[in-house]
N, C-alpha and C positions, 0 to 999 in steps of 0.2 A: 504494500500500500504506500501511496504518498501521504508524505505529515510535512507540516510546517512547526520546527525546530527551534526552541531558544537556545541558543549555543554560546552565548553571554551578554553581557551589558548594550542595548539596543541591535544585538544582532539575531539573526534569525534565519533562516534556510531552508527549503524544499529540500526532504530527503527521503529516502528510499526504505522503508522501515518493513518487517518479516511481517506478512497479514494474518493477523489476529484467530484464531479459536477461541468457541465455548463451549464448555460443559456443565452438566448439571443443571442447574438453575440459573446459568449464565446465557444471557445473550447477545450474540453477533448483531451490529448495528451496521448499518449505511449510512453513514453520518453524511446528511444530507444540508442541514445548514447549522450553522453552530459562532454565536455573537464573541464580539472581545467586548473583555470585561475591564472594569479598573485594575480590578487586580490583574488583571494578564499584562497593564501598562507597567503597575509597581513590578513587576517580578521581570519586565521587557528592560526596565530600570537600572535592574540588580538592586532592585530595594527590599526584596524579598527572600529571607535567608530559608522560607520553606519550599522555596520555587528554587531550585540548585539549575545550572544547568549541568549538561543538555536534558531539556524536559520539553515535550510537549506539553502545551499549555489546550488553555481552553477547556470549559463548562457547562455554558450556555447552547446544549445543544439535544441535536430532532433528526429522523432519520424513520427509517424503514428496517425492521428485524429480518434478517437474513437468515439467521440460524436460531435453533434455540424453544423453550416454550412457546415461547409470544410470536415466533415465524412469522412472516405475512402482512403484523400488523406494525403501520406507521403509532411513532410513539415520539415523546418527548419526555427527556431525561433530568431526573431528580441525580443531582450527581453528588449527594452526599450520603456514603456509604456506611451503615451503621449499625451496632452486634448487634442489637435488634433485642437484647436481653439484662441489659443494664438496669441499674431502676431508674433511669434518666430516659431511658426507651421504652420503659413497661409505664411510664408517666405521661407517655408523648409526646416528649419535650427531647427526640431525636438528636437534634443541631446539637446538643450538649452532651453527649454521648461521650465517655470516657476514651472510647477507643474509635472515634468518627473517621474517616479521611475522606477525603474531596476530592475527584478527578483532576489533574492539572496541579498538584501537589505533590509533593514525595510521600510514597512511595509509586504514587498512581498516576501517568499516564493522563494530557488529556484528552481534546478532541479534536483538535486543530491536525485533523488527521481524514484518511479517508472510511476508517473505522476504529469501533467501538466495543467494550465487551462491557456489557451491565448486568446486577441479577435483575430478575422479575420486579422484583419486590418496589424498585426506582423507577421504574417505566409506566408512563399513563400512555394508555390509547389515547392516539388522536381523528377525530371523527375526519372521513371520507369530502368533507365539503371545508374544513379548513385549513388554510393555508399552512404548510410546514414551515414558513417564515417567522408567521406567529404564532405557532405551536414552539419555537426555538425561543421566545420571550417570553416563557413559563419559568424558567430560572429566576432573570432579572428582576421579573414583576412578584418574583414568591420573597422575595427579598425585603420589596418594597407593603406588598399585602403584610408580611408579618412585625413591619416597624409599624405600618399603623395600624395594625388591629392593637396592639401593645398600648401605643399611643392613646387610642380609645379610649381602651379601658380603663387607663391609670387619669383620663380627664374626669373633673367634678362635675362636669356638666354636660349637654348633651352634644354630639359632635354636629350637629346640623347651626349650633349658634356655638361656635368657637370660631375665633380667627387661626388660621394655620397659615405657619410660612413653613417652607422647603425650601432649604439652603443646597444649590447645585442645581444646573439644567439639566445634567448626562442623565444617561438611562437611568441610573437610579431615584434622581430627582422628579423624571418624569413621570416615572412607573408612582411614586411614591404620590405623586399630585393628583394622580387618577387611582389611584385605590381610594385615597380620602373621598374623592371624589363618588365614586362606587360606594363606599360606607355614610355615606350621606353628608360630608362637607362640602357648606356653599361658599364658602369664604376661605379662597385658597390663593396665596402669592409663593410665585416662584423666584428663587434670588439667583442669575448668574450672571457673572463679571462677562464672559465671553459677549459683546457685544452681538456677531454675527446667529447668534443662537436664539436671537431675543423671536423674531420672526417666526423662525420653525415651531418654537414653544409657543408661541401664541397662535398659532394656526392648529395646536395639537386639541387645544381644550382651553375653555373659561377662566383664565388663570390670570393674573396681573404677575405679569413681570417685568422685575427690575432690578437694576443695575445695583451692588449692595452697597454705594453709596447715597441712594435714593431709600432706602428703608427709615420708616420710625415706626411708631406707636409700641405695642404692646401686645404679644400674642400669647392666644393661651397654650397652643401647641407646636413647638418648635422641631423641625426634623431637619440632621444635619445629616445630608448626603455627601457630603464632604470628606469631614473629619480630619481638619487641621487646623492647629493653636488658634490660626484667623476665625474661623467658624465656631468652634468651641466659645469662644472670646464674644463674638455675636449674639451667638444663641442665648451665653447667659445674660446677656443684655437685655433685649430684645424680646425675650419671655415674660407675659405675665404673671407677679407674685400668685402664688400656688396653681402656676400655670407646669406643663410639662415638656421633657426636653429629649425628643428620642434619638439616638445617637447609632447610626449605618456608617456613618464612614467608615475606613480605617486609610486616612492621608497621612497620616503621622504620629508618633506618640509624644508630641510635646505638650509642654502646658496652653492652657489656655482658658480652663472651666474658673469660674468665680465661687467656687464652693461657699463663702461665705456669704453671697448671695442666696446661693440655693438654700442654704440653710437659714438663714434669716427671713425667707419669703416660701420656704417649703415649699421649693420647686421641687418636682420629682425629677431625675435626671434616670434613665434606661439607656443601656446598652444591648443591643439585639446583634445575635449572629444570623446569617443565612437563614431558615424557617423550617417548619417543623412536617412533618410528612403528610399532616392534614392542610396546613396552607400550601405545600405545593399543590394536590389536588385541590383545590379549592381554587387556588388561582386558575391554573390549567381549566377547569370547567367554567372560569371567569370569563378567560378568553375564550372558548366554543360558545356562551351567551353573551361575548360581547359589550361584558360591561365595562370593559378598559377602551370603549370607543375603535374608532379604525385601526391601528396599530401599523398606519402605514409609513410611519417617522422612520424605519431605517433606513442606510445607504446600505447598498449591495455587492461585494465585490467577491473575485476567482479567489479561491484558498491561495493559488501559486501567486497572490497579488497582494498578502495579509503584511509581508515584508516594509511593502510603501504604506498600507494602510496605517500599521503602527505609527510609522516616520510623520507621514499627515497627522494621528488626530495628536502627536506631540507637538507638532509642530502649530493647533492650532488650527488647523484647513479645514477640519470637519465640521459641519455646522449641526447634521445629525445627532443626536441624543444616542443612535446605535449603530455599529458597522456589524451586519453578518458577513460570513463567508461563505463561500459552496464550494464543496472540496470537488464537486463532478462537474 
């Protein structure tokens, strides 16, 4: 099979890699489109000391079972792999799984490939009439589904009258503005600096967006898609006293939070990983109903093309919220 290779610090390569078996309860994928993610830019970086190279990267990804149980059937993949037996697993609360790993991580292989080996147990069918495009934005958006179902829940009030900001335009910012959106927030602002981006995002959904020098007032619920000192720094601003402050990014681990804010005004402050094995299906059947709107914001390019792709959206070129790739 062909894969697209991190081979170290902004470099990356079309290579020639042994095609894949499965067995058992494993199966054989066609990875048929499959997104870059932030973290594929941090670890494109060398910012990321669990991403080593040479690794194949890549998560966010859909495809058609070649081999396996699920044979036949188009799926899209939950790519956090988990003992299924822990009491972090037997609670439902998966993502937190003592012994979890993640496709595109050490020890695992991701997808930025032309295939895939998954068990069952990670794979949702994807229905006959939707697009495998956005069947591959079931990752992304399960990311964003489970910061603000989180988010919801820990507000005093109801989310149809809270003010929300979303800190970041990229896919997760997005995803994250239309899930709120989905759980019933009407009052939603988007904050990204990217100028060129402003446009896309506002053609995507009802959203006020702006530039993070133009933000004031006070929000009850703050989500940092981000996750850098600057944001952090923001958010605790920016948030209404015993308002709440949900925390996706992972930009950096420097300071930034006003703990003695949050503590003085009982702000809740949450940290969310990835989501739990019911919010991806939940997501995933969001999207076959549609309620994350058209889902047509990504740009599209060849897997042998994901090389410049990188180089662009570092560079700033991409105006897109998402780049997939198609390894065929």
């Amino acid at each position: 099979m062909r894969a697209l290779v991190y081979t170290g610090p902004q470099t990356l390569e079309m290579q020639d890699r042994t095609d894949l078996t499965a067995t058992g309860d494993d199966n054989l994928i066609r990875v048929d489109a499959v997104g870059i993610c932030g973290s594929d830019m941090h670890a494109y970086l060398g910012h990321d000391e669990r991403r080593p190279a040479p690794l194949i990267l890549g998560h966010e990804a859909a495809g058609l079972v070649l081999e396996g149980p699920m044979a036949g059937q188009r799926v899209t993949v939950n790519p956090l792999v988990t003992c299924g037996t822990c009491g972090l697993c037997q609670q439902q609360r998966e993502n937190l799984c003592t012994h979890r790993q993640i496709i595109s991580m050490a020890p695992r292989q991701g997808a930025f490939a032309q295939q895939l080996v998954m068990p069952s147990r990670n794979l949702v069918p994807v229905p006959d009439a939707v697009s495998i495009d956005y069947a591959a934005l079931a990752e992304p958006l399960a990311v964003c589904w489970h910061g603000a179902r989180l988010g919801q829940e820990a507000l005093f009030g109801p989310l149809d009258q809270a003010r929300c900001l979303v800190q970041g335009g990229g896919a997760i910012g997005v995803g994250t503005a239309l899930a709120l959106r989905a759980m019933g927030a009407k009052d939603v602002t988007i904050v990204e600096p990217n100028l060129k981006r402003h446009t896309v995002l506002q053609s995507i959904g009802d959203f006020a967006v702006l530039d993070p020098a133009g933000v004031s007032g006070a929000f009850d619920l703050v989500v940092d898609c981000v996750g850098i000192s600057h944001t952090r720094r923001a958010a605790s601003a920016l948030v209404q006293a015993g308002g709440v402050i949900v925390h996706i990014g992972l930009g950096d681990s420097e300071q930034g939070l006003d703990t003695r804010r949050l503590t003085l005004q009982e702000i809740t402050f949450i940290g969310t990983y990835t989501y739990t094995a019911q919010d991806f299906r939940d997501t995933a059947q969001g999207i076959y109903d549609g309620i994350f709107g058209a889902l047509d914001w990504a740009e599209h390019r060849a897997l042998k093309d994901g090389a410049a792709a990188f180089a662009e959206i570092l560079d700033g070129k991409v105006a897109a919220p998402k780049v997939i790739l198609h390894p065929y």
